[in-house]
ZAMARGU-4260 file (C-alpha; in steps of 0.2 Angstrom, whole numbers, plus 5000, padded with zeros to 4 digits):
<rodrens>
0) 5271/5170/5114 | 5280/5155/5120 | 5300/5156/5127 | 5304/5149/5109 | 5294/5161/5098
5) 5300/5173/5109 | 5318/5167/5105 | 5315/5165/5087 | 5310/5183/5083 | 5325/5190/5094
10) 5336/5179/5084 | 5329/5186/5068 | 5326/5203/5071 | 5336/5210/5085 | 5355/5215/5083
15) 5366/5199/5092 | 5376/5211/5103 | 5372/5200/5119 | 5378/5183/5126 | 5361/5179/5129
20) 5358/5164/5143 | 5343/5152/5136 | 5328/5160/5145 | 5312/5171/5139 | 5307/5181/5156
25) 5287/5187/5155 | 5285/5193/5175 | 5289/5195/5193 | 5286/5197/5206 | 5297/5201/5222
30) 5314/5193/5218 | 5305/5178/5208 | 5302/5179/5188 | 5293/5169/5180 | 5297/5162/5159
35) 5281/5161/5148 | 5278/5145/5155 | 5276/5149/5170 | 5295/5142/5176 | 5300/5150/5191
40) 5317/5158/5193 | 5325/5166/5208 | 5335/5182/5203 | 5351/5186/5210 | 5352/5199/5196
45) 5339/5212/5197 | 5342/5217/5180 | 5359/5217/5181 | 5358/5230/5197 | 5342/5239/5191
50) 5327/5233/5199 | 5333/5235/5217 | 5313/5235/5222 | 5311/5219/5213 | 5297/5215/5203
55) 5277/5221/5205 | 5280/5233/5217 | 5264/5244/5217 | 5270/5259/5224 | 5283/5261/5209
60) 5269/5258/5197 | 5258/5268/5204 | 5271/5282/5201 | 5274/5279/5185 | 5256/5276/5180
65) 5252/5293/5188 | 5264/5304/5180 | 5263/5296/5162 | 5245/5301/5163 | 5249/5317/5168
70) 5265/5322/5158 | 5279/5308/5150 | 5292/5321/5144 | 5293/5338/5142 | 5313/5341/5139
75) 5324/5352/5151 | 5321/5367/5141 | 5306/5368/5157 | 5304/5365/5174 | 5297/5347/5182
80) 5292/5346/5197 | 5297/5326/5198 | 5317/5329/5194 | 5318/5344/5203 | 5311/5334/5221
85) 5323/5320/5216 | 5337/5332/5214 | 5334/5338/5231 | 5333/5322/5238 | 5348/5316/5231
90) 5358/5330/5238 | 5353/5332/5254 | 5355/5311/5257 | 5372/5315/5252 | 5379/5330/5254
95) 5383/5335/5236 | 5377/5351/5229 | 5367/5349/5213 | 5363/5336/5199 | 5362/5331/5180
100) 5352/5318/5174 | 5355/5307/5160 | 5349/5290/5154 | 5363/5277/5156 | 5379/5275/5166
105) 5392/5276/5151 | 5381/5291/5147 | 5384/5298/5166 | 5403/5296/5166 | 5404/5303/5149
110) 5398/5317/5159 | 5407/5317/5174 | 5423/5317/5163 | 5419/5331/5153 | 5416/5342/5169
115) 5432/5338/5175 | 5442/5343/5159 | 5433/5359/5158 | 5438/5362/5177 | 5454/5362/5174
120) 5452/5371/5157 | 5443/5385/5165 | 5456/5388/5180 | 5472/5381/5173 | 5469/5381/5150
125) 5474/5368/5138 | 5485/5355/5144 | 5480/5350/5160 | 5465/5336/5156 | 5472/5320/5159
130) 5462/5306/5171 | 5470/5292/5179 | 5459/5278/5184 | 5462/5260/5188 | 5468/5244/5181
135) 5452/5231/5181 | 5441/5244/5181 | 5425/5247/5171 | 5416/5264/5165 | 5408/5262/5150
140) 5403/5257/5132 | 5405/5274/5123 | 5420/5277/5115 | 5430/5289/5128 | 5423/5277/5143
145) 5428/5263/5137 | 5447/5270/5132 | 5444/5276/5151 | 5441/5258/5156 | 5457/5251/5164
150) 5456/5232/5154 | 5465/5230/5138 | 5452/5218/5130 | 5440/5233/5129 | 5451/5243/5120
155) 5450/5235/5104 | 5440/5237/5087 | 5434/5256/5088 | 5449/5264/5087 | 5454/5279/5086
160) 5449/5281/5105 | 5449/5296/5115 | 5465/5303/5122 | 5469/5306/5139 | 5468/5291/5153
165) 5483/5284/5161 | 5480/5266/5171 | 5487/5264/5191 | 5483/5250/5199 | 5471/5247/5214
170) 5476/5249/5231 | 5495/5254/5227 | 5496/5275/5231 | 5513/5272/5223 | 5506/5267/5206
175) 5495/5281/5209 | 5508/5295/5211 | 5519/5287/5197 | 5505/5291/5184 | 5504/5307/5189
180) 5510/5324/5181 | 5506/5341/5176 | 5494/5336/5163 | 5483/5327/5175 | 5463/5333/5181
185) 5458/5321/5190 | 5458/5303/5198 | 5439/5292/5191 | 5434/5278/5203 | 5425/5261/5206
190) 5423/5258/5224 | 5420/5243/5220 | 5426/5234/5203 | 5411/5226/5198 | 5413/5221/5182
195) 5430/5217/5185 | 5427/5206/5200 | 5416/5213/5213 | 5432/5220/5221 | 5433/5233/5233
200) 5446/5245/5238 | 5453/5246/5253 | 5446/5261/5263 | 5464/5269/5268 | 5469/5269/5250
205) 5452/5280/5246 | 5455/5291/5257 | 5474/5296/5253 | 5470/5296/5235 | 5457/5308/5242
210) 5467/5319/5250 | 5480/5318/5235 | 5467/5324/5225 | 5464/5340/5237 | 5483/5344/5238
215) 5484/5342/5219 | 5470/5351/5214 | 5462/5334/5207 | 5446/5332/5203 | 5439/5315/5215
220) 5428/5306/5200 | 5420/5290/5208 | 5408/5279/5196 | 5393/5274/5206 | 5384/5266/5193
225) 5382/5250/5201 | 5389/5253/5217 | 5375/5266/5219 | 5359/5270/5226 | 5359/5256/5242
230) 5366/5243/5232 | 5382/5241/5245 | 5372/5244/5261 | 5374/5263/5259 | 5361/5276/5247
235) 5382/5278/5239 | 5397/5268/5243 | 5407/5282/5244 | 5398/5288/5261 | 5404/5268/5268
240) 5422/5278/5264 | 5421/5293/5273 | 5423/5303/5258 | 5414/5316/5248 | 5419/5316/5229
245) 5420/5330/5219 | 5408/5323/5206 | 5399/5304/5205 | 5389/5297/5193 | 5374/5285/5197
250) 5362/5275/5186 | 5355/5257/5188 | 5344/5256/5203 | 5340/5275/5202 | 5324/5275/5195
255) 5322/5255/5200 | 5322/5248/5182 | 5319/5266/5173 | 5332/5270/5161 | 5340/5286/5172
260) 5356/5291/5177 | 5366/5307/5181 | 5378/5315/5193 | 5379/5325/5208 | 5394/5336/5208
265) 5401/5348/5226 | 5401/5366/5228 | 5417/5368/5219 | 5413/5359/5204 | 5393/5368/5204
270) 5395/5379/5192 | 5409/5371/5178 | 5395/5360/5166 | 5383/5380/5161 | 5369/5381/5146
275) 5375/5375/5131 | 5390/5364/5140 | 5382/5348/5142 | 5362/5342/5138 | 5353/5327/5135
280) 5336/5324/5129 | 5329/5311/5141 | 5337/5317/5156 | 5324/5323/5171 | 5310/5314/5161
285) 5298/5316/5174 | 5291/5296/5171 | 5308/5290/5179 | 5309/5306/5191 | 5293/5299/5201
290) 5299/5280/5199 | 5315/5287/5208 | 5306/5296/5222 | 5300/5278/5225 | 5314/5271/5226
295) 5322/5285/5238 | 5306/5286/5248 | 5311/5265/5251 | 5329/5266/5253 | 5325/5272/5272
300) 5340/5269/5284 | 5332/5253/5292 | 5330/5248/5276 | 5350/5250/5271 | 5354/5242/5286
305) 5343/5226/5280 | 5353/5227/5264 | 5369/5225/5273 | 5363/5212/5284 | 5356/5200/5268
310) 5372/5201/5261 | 5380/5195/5275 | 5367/5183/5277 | 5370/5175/5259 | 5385/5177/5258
315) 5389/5167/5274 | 5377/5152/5267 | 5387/5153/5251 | 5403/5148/5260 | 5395/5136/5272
320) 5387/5126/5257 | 5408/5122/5252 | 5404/5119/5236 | 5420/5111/5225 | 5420/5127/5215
325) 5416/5140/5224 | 5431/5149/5235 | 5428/5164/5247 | 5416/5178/5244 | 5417/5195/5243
330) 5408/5212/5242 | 5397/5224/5251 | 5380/5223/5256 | 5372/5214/5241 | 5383/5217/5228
335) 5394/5200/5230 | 5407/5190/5221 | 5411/5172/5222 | 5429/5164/5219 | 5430/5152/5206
340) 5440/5138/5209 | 5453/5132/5198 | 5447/5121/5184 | 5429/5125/5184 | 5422/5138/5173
345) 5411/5153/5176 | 5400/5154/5161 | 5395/5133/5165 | 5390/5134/5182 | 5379/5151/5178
350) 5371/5139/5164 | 5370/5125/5179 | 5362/5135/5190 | 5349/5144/5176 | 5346/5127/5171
355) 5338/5122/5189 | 5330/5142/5193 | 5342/5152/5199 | 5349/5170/5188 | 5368/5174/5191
360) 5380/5185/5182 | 5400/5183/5180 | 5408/5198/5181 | 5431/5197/5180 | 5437/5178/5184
365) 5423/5174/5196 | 5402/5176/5198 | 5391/5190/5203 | 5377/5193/5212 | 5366/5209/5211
370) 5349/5202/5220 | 5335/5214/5219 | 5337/5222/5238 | 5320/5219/5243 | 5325/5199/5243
375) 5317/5190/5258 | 5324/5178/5267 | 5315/5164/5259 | 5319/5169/5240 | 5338/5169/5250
380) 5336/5152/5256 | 5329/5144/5239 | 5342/5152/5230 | 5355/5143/5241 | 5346/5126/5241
385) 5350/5127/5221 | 5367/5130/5224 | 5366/5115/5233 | 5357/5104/5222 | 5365/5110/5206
390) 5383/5113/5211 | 5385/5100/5224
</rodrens>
């Protein structure tokens, strides 16, 4: 089919719930796709954070080609060998005691939220299951993630939301402890805002709402869904923090353009979430399971350090081009926000730059960029010379 046809049946048949940029994508390869027509595009989106191995990597279809022929899904009313080697994995690269998967990130913090209100249901009763997260931040599309999302535009249409979430802003412990009270269970996360800016928090304000969180008997909730799995430079963010949450979730890159997600919760929190408490159909399929071991068997420690030194790396040429509407970047490893000048607009220089090859996302005021983090310096350098051309 052409990028037209393809258009046309979208438009016709598929529900308009997207913003949608003007192109039909039909393959990749590396961190280069490719329309119908045989266009080429640079992607500094990977999916929006998904295909953090890039396009036609064979090791990844390999895995998945294998263990569909072998077994697609068998529910987690069994034992997989795939999710229960992923599971290890995860934990031992982190230091976090066990694992539940699920399919997508709003799906993840649904469950990370539900563990912490029935830790503090089964030690203190009714009453205690407040969260507090922060203003700007973003956990969701289901109807208690989004109420726990701290930006007012969300909160519209689905009402009645879900009860229980207070808002503190970033970086302020003050704000922090004013929202605080008896009812609270626990403090949820972004360590880096991403789809409120690409902003993140400062490392001293982690840590003492970390150690509020011990003295307080909080539970420590940080979102990973597009922070994790070497997205920032690090398999977590939280471990470029010095921290060990009591419970993150993860989804995105996990299974490198899978749908998977899941959390991994500490010792203390282990045993809350037990049969009948929490399930999912698709979790553990053992399809995405394999694909992940990929991903985890790549996201070697030479190879995070190469993630942190590309970011630097683009974002560096970024501020060198000086283009008129771009400010100073932001960000960790290759998760990267531009400034936005006053008096230019987001959504028409994204359009500019997909007009002349080159995929970007806006995320808060400003842009974003999620490059698959097997990018080379090449696809970099191209990317940057239509910056140039396009914006200049």
């Amino acid at each position: 089919m052409t990028s037209q046809e393809i258009k046309a049946l979208t438009g016709q048949y598929v529900m308009n719930t997207y913003g949608r940029f003007p192109v039909a994508i039909d393959h990749g390869q590396g961190a280069t796709l490719y329309d119908p027509e045989g266009n080429a595009y640079i992607d500094f989106t990977s999916g929006i954070g998904v295909c953090d191995l890039g396009y036609g990597n064979q090791a990844w279809a390999d895995a998945i080609a294998q263990q569909a022929k072998k077994l697609g899904h068998v529910s987690n009313l069994f034992y997989t060998e795939p999710a229960a080697k992923l599971a290890e994995t995860l934990c031992k690269r982190t230091g976090e005691s066990c694992v539940f998967f699920a399919s997508g990130g709003g799906e993840a913090n649904e469950g990370m939220i539900k563990l912490a209100r029935k830790y503090s249901f089964d030690k203190y009763g009714k009453g205690r299951a407040t969260i507090i997260t922060l203003n700007n931040s973003f956990h969701g599309r289901t109807i208690t993630t989004l109420m726990a999302t701290g930006q007012d535009v969300f909160h519209n249409y689905f009402f009645p939301f879900t009860e229980g979430f207070r808002y503190a802003d970033a970086d302020d412990l003050s704000s922090l402890e004013a929202a605080a009270g008896d009812d609270v269970c626990a403090v949820m996360v972004e360590l880096v805002q991403g789809e409120g800016g690409v902003l993140p928090l400062d490392k001293e304000y982690v840590q003492a709402v970390a150690k509020l969180c011990g003295e307080k008997d909080w539970l420590l909730l940080v979102d990973e869904v597009q922070t994790g799995v070497g997205r920032t430079g690090a398999l977590f963010a939280f471990q470029q923090y010095g921290i060990l949450p009591d419970v993150v979730s993860f989804a995105k890159g996990i299974a490198g353009g899978l749908p998977m997600s899941g959390i991994m919760a500490n010792e203390k929190c282990r045993n809350v979430l037990g049969p009948g408490t929490h399930a999912t159909t698709f979790g553990a399929n053992p399809v995405c399971a394999a694909a992940g071991m990929v991903v985890q068997e790549t996201l070697t420690d030479s190879f995070l350090e190469e993630v942190q030194a590309k970011g630097a790396y683009l974002r560096q040429g970024i501020e060198a081009l000086d283009l008129p509407c771009f400010g100073k970047t932001r960000g960790l490893g290759l998760m990267i926000g531009i400034e936005v000048k006053e008096g230019y607009n987001k959504s028409e220089i994204a359009n500019k730059l997909i007009e002349n090859g080159l995929l970007v996302l806006t995320a808060g005021p400003g842009m974003r960029l999620l490059p698959p983090l097997v990018i080379t310096k090449e696809e970099m350098d191209q990317g940057l010379a239509i910056m140039r051309k396009a914006l200049s």
